[in-house]
KEDOMI-10671 format. One line per field, with one value per residue (C-alpha): residue number from 1; residue in three letters; chain; x, y, z. Coordinates in steps of 0.2 Angstrom, whole numbers, plus 5000, padded with zeros to 4 digits. Each point is the difference from the previous one (the first is absolute). Last residue first. Example, Ala and Ser with C-alpha at 12.3 -4.5 7.8 and 13.67 -1.06 7.14 Angstrom:
i (2, 1)
aa (SER, ALA)
ch (A, A)
xx (5068, 4994)
yy (4995, 4983)
zz (5036, 5003)
end
This chain:
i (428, 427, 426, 425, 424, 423, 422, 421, 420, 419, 418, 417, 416, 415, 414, 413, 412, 411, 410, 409, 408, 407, 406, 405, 404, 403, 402, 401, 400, 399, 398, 397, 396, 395, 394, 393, 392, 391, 390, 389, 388, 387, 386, 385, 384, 383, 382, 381, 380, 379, 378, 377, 376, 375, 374, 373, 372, 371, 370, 369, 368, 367, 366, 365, 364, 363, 362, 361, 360, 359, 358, 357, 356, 355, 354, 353, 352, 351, 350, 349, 348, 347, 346, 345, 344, 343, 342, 341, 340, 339, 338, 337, 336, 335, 334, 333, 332, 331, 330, 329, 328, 327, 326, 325, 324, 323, 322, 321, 320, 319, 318, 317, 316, 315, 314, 313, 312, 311, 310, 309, 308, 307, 306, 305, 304, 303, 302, 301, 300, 299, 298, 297, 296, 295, 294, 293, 292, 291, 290, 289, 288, 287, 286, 285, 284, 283, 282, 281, 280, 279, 278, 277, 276, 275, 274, 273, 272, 271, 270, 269, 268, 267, 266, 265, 264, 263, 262, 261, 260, 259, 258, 257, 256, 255, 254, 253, 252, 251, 250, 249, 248, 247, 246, 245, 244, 243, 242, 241, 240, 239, 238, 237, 236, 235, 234, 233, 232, 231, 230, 229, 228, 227, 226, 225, 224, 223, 222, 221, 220, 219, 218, 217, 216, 215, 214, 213, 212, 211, 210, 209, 208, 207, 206, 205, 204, 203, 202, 201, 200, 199, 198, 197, 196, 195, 194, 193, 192, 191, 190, 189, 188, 187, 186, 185, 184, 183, 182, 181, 180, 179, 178, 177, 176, 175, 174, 173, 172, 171, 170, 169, 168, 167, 166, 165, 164, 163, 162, 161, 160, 159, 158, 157, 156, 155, 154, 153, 152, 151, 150, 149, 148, 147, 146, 145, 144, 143, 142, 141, 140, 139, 138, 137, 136, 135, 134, 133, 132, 131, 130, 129, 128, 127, 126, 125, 124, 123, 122, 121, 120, 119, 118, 117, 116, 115, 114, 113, 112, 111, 110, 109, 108, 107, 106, 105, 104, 103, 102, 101, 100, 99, 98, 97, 96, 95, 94, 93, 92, 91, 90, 89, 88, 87, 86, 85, 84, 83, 82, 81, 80, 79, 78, 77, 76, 75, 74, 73, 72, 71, 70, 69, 68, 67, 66, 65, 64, 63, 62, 61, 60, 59, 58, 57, 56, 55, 54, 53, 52, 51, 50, 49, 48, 47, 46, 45, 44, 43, 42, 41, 40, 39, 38, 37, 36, 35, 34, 33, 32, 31, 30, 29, 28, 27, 26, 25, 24, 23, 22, 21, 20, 19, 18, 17, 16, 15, 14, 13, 12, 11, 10, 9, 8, 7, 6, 5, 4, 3, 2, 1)
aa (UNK, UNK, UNK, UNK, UNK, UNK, UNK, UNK, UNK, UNK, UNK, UNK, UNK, UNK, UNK, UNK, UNK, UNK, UNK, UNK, UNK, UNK, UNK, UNK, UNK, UNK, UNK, UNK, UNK, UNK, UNK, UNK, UNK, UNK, UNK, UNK, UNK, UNK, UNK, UNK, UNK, UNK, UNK, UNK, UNK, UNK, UNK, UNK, UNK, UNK, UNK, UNK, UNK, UNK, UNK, UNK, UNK, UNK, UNK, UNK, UNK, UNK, UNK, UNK, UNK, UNK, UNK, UNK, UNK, UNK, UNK, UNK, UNK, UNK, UNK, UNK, UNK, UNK, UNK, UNK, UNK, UNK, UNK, UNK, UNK, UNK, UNK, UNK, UNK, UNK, UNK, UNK, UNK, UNK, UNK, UNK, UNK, UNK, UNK, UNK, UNK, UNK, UNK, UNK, UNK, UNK, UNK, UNK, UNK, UNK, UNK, UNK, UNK, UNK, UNK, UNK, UNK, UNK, UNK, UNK, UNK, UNK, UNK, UNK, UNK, UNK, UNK, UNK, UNK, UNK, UNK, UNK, UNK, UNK, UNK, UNK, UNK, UNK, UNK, UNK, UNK, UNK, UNK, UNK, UNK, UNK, UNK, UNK, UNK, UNK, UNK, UNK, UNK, UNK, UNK, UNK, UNK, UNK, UNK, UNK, UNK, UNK, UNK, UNK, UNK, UNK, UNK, UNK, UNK, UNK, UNK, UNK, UNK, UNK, UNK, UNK, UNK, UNK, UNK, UNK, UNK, UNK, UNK, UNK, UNK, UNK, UNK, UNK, UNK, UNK, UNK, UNK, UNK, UNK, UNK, UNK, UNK, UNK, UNK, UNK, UNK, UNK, UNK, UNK, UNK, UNK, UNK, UNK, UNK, UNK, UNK, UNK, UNK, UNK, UNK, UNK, UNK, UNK, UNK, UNK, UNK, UNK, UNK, UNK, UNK, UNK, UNK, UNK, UNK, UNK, UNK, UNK, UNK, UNK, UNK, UNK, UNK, UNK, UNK, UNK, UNK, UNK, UNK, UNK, UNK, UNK, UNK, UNK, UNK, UNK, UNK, UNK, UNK, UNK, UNK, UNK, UNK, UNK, UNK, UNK, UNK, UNK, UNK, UNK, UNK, UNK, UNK, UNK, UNK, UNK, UNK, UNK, UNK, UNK, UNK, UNK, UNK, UNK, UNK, UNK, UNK, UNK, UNK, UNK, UNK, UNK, UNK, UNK, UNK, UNK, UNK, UNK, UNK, UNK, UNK, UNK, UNK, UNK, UNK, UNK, UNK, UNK, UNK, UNK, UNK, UNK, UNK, UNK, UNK, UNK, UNK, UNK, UNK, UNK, UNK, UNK, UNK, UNK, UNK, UNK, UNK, UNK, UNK, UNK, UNK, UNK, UNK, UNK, UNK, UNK, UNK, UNK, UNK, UNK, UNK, UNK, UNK, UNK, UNK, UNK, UNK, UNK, UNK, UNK, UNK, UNK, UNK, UNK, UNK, UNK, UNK, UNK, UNK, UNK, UNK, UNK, UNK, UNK, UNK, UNK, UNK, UNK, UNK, UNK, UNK, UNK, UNK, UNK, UNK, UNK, UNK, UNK, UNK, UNK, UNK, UNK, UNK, UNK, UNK, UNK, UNK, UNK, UNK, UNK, UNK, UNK, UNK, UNK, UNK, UNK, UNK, UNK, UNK, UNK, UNK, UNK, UNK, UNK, UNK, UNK, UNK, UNK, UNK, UNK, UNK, UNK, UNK, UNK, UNK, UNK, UNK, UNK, UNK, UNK, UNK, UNK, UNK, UNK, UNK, UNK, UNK, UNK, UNK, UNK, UNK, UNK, UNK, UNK)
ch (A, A, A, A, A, A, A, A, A, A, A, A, A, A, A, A, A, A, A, A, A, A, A, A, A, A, A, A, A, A, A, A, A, A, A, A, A, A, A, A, A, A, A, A, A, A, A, A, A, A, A, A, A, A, A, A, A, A, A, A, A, A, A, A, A, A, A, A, A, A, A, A, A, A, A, A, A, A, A, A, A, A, A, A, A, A, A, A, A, A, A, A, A, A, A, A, A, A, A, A, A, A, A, A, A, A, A, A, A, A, A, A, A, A, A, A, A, A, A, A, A, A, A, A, A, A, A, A, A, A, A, A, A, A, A, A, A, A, A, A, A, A, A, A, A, A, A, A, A, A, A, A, A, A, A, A, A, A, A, A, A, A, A, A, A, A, A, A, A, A, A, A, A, A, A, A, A, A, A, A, A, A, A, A, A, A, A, A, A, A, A, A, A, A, A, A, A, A, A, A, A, A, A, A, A, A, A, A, A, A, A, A, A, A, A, A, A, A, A, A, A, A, A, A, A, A, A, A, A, A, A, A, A, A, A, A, A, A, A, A, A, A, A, A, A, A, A, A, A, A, A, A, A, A, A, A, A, A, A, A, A, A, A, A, A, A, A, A, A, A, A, A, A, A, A, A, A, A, A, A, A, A, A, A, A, A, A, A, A, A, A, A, A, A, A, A, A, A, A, A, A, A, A, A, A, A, A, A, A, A, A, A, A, A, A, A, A, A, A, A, A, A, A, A, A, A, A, A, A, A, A, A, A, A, A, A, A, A, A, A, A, A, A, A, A, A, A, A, A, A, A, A, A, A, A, A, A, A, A, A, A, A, A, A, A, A, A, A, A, A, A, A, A, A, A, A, A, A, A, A, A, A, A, A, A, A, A, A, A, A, A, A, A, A, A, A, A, A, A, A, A, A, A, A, A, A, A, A, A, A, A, A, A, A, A, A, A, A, A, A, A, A, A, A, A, A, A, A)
xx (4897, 5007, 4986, 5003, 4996, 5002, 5017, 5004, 4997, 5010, 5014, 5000, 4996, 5017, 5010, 4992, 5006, 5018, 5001, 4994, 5012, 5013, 4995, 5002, 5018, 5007, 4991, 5006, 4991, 5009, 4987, 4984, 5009, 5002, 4980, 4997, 5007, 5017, 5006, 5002, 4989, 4989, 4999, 4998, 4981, 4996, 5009, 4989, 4984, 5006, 5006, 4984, 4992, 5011, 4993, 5007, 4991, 4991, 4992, 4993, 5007, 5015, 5006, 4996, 5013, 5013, 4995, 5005, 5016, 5007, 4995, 5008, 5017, 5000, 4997, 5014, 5012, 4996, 5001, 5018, 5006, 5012, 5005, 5005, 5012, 5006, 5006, 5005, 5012, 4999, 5007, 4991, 5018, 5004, 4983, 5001, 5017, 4994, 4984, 5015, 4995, 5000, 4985, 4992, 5010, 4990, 4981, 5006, 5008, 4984, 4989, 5010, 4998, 4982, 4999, 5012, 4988, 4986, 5007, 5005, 4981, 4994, 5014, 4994, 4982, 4985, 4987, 4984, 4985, 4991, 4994, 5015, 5001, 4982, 5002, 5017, 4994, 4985, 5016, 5011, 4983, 5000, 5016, 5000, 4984, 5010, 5014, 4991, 4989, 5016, 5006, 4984, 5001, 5017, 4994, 4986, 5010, 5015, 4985, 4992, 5017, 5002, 4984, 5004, 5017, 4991, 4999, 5002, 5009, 5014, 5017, 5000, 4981, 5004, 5017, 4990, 4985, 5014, 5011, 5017, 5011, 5015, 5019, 5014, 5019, 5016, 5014, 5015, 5018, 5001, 5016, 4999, 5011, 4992, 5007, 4992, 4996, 4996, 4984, 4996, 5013, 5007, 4985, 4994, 4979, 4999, 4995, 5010, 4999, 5016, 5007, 5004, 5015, 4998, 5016, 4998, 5003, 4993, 4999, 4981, 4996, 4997, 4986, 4991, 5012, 5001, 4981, 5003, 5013, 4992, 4991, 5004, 4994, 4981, 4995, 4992, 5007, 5010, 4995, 5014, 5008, 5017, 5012, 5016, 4998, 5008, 4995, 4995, 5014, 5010, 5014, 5012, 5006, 4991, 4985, 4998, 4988, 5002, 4989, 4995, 4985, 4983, 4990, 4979, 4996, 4987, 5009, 5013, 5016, 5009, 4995, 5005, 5001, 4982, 4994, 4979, 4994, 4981, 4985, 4986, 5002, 5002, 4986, 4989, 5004, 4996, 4983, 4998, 5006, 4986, 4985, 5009, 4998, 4984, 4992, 4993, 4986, 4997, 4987, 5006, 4993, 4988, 4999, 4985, 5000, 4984, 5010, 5016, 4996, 5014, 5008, 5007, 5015, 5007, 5019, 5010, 5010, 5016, 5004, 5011, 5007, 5004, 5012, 5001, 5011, 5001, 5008, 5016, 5001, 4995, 4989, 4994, 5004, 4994, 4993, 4995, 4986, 5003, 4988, 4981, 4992, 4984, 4994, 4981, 4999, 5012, 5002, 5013, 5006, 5006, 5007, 5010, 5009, 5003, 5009, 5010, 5009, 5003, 5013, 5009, 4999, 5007, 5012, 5005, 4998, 5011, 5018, 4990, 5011, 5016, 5013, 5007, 4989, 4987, 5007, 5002, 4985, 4993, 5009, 5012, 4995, 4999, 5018, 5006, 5006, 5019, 5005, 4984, 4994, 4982, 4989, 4993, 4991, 4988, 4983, 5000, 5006, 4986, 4988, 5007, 5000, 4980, 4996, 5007, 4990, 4985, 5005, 5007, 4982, 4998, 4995, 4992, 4993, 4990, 5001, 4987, 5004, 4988, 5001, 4994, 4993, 5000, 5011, 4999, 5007, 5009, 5004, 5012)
yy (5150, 4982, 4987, 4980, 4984, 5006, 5008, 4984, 4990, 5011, 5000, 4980, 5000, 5007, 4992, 4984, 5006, 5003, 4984, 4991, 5011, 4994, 4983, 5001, 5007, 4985, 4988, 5008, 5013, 5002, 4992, 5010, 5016, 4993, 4997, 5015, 5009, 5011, 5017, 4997, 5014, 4993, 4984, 5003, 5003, 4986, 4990, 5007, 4993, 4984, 4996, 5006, 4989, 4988, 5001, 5004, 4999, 5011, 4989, 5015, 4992, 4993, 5015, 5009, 4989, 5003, 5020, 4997, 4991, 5013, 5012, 4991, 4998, 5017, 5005, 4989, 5007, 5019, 4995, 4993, 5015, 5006, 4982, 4995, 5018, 4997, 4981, 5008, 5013, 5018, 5016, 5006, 5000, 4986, 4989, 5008, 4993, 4983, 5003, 5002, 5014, 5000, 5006, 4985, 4991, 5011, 4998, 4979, 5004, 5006, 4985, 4989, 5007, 5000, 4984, 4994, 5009, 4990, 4984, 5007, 5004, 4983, 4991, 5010, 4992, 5011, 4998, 5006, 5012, 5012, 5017, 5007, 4993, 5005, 5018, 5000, 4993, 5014, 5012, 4991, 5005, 5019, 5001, 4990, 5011, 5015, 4996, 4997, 5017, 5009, 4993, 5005, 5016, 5003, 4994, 5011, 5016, 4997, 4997, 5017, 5007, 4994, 5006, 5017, 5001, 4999, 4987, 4984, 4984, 5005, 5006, 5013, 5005, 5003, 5009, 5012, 5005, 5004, 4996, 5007, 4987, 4998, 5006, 4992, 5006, 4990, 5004, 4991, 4992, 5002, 4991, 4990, 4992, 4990, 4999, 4987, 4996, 4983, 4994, 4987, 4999, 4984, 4992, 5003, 5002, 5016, 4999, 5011, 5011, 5007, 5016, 5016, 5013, 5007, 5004, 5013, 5004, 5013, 5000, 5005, 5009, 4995, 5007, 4985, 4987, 4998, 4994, 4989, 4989, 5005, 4983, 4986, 5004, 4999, 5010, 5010, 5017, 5002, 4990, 4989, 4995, 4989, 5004, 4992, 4986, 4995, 4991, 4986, 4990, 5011, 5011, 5002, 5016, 4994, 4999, 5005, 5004, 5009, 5009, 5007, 5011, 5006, 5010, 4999, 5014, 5001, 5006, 5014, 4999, 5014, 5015, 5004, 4984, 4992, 4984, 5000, 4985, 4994, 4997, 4990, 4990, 5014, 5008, 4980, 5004, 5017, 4996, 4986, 5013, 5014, 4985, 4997, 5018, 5003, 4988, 4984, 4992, 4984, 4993, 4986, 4985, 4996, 4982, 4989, 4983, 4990, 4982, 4997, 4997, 4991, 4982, 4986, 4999, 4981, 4999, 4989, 4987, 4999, 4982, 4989, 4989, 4983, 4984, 4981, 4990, 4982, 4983, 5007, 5013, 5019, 5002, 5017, 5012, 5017, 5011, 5018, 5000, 5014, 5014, 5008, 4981, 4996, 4986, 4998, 4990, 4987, 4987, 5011, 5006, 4984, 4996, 5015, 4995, 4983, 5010, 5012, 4985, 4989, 5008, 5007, 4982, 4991, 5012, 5000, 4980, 4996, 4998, 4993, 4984, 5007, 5006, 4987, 4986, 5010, 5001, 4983, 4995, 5010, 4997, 5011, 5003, 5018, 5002, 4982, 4989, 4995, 5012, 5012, 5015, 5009, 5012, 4988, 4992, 5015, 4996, 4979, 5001, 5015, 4986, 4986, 5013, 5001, 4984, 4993, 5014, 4991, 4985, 5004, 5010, 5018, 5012, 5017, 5011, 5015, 5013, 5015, 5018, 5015, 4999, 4983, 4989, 4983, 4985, 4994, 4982, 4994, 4983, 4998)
zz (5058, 4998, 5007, 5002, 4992, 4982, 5004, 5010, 4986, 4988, 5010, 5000, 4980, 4997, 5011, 4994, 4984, 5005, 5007, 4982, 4990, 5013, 4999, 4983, 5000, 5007, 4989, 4985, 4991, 4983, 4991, 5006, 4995, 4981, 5001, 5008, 4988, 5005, 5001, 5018, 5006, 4987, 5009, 5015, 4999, 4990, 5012, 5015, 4991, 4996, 5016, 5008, 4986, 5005, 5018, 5015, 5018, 5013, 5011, 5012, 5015, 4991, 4993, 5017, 5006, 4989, 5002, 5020, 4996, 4990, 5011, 5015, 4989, 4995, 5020, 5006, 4987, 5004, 5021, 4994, 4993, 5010, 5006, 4984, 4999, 5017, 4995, 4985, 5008, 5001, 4999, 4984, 4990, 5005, 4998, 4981, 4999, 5004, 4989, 4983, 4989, 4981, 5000, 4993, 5017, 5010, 4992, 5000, 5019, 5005, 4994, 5008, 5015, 4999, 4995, 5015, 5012, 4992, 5004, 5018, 5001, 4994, 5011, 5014, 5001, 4998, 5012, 4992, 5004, 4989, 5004, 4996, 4983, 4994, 5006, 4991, 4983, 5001, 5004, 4984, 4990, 5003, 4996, 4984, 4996, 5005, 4991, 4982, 5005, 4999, 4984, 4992, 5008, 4994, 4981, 5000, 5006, 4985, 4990, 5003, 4999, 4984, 4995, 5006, 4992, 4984, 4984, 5009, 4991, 5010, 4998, 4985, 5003, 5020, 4997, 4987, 5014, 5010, 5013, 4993, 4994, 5013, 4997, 5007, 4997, 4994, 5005, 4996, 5003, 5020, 5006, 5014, 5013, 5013, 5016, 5013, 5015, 5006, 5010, 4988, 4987, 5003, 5004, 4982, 5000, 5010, 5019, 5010, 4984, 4991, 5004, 4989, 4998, 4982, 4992, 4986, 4980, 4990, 4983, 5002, 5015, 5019, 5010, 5003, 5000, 5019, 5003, 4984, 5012, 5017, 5000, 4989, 4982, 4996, 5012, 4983, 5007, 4985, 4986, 4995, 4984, 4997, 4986, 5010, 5014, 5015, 5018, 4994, 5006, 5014, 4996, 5015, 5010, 5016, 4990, 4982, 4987, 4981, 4992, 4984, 4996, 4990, 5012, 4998, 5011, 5012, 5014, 4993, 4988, 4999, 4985, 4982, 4992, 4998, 4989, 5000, 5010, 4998, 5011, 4996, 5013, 5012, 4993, 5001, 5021, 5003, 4992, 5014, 5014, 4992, 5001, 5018, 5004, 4994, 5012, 4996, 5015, 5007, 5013, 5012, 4998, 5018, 5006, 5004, 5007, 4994, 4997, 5008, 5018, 5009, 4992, 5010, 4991, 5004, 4998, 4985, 5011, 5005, 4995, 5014, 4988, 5013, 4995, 5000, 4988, 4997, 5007, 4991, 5013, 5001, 5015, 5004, 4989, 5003, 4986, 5002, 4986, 4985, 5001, 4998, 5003, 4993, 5012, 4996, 4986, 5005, 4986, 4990, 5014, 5006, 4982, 5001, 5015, 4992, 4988, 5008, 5013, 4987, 4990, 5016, 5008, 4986, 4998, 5020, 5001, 4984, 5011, 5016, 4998, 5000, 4988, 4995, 5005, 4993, 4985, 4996, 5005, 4987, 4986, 4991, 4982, 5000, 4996, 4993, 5015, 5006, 5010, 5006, 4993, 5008, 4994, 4987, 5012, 5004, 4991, 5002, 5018, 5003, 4995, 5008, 5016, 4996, 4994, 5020, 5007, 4994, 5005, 5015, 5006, 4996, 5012, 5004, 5013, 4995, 5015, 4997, 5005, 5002, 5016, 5002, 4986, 5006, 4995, 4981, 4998, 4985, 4991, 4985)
end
């Protein structure tokens, strides 16, 4: 196999390739070897037919597309192995040129990684903004662990209200026919919880126990069974039970029997520490996407569409896992929202642009400040894992496959990237 490299030109290179009869020759032999046992004909074993005969059945190019699609990938990568500089961000457009038994000749035009010609990134200086607590938020946090701790007392002299916890049946239809799912007996809802679909707990407040209803509802444009969305309903209910919530007073008592603090005070001086702590986590994250900004828009590269259409396709992707978990499908959410994925990629195609420019920048700075990984650095962030994972280090070591080390090792030089740039830089 012999290849010549033309000259880089916007952002593209043209490799051209070709294989002389001989070697081509091997190759169809080859894909003859691999993909005769497709083929029955009278008189020979299955997998046994020669060559020849084969080809003169069903012509002599028979082998070239196999031969061609398992050469092609591989003496591709054998170029990129020898070029150094030729680091490609997606597959090669391939044009054939000559495809004869005298050989084979044929182009990968390579998009090619872009150049970053880097703007100031050391000696910037960005301000963190300062963070305060207030008493409300403490009291909202408190509000919180008393719902938690709350419990239900069992009433029968009153209707049911918002906050409730009703026991009841009920029984769904549309158009006058029961739908799967849509009935259940001995079921509990807090009332007001949204939990239900809408207007369904809104209409039974008020009602009392033994008494029965029809609740007039409709199901969400976008909810998970197509044939539901958008349809009314009628669900027959019958309340069984009351039962009322009743919250622990805020005391000096609640604090003791819920926390390892003795007094409401100190549990509200931790409430306050940890909101700050939380705070100051978001500020600093803040603080260091504007430093990442500065460093960003200040640097220069041409970004090729295929690494924003791939990172288009990532974000999508990603959207549709969050939907699908859910239990919602993106095409309905793209109905419901009026729009269409082609308006929804190009909605957010200055976001995909500027994530792939970021990345590119920080990969860039990596190599200007030689920032690598080492096993101690792999050491060090196992170590770490490991007790989240309830694991030792050695058993986490093991389980780390290929795949997953090279994302421990990204996520390290992630790490040490932000951390250069903090050292380099100023946050005030």
């Amino acid at each position: 196999m012999k290849y010549t490299r033309g000259e880089k030109k916007d952002g593209k290179i043209v490799i051209e390739f070709s294989l002389d009869a001989k070697e081509w020759e091997k190759e169809v032999e080859n894909a003859y070897n691999k993909n005769k046992g497709r083929y029955n004909i009278d008189g020979f074993r299955k997998g046994k037919v020669p060559r020849s005969v084969l080809e003169k059945t069903f012509g002599e190019y028979l082998f070239y597309e196999d031969a061609f699609n398992e050469m092609c990938p591989r003496v591709y990568q054998e170029m990129l192995d020898k070029e150094a500089d030729i680091f490609p961000v997606d597959y090669p457009e391939i044009d054939v040129k000559s495809f004869t038994k005298e050989g084979v000749k044929f182009t990968a035009t390579v998009t090619l990684l872009p150049e970053v010609k880097l703007g100031e990134y050391k000696g910037l200086e960005v301000k963190k903004r300062k963070v305060s607590v207030s008493a409300p938020e403490v009291e909202g946090e408190l509000k919180s662990m008393q719902e938690k701790h709350a419990r239900f007392v069992e009433v029968t002299d009153r209707a049911a209200k918002n906050g409730d916890l009703v026991n009841l049946n009920y029984s769904g239809s549309v158009d006058g026919v029961k739908f799967d799912g849509g009935t259940a007996e001995d079921q509990e809802l807090e009332l007001g919880s949204h939990t239900f679909i809408e207007g369904f707990e809104e209409q039974m407040v008020g009602m009392t126990i033994g008494e029965e209803k029809d609740l007039n509802v409709t199901f969400p444009e976008a909810y998970h069974s197509e044939a539901l969305a958008g349809k009314p309903a009628v669900f027959a209910v019958k309340l069984l039970g009351i039962r009322e919530k009743q919250l622990p007073e805020l005391n000096d008592e609640f604090a003791a029997d819920t926390t390892e603090f003795s007094t409401l005070e100190e549990l509200k001086a931790d409430i306050k520490k940890h909101i700050k702590e939380h705070k100051e986590h978001h500020a600093d994250v803040d603080a260091e996407n504007e430093l990442i900004k500065k460093i960003v828009d200040a640097s220069e590269v041409e970004i090729p569409a295929v690494m924003v259409e791939n990172q288009l396709d990532r974000m999508v992707e990603d959207v549709q896992n969050r939907l699908a978990y859910q239990g919602l499908k993106f095409e309905d959410y793209l109905a419901y929202t009026g729009s269409s994925m082609e308006a929804y990629r190009d909605s957010r195609k200055d976001e995909a642009k500027n994530a792939v420019k970021t990345t590119l920048v920080l990969e860039e700075i990596v190599k200007a400040e030689k920032i690598e990984v080492t096993e101690a650095d792999i050491d060090a962030k196992l170590e770490e894992l490991a007790p989240r994972m309830g694991k030792t280090v050695e058993e986490l070591k093991k389980t780390v496959v290929k795949g997953q080390e090279e994302y421990l090792k990204n996520t390290i030089i992630s790490e040490k990237v932000i951390k250069v740039i903090k050292d380099l830089n100023k946050i005030v």
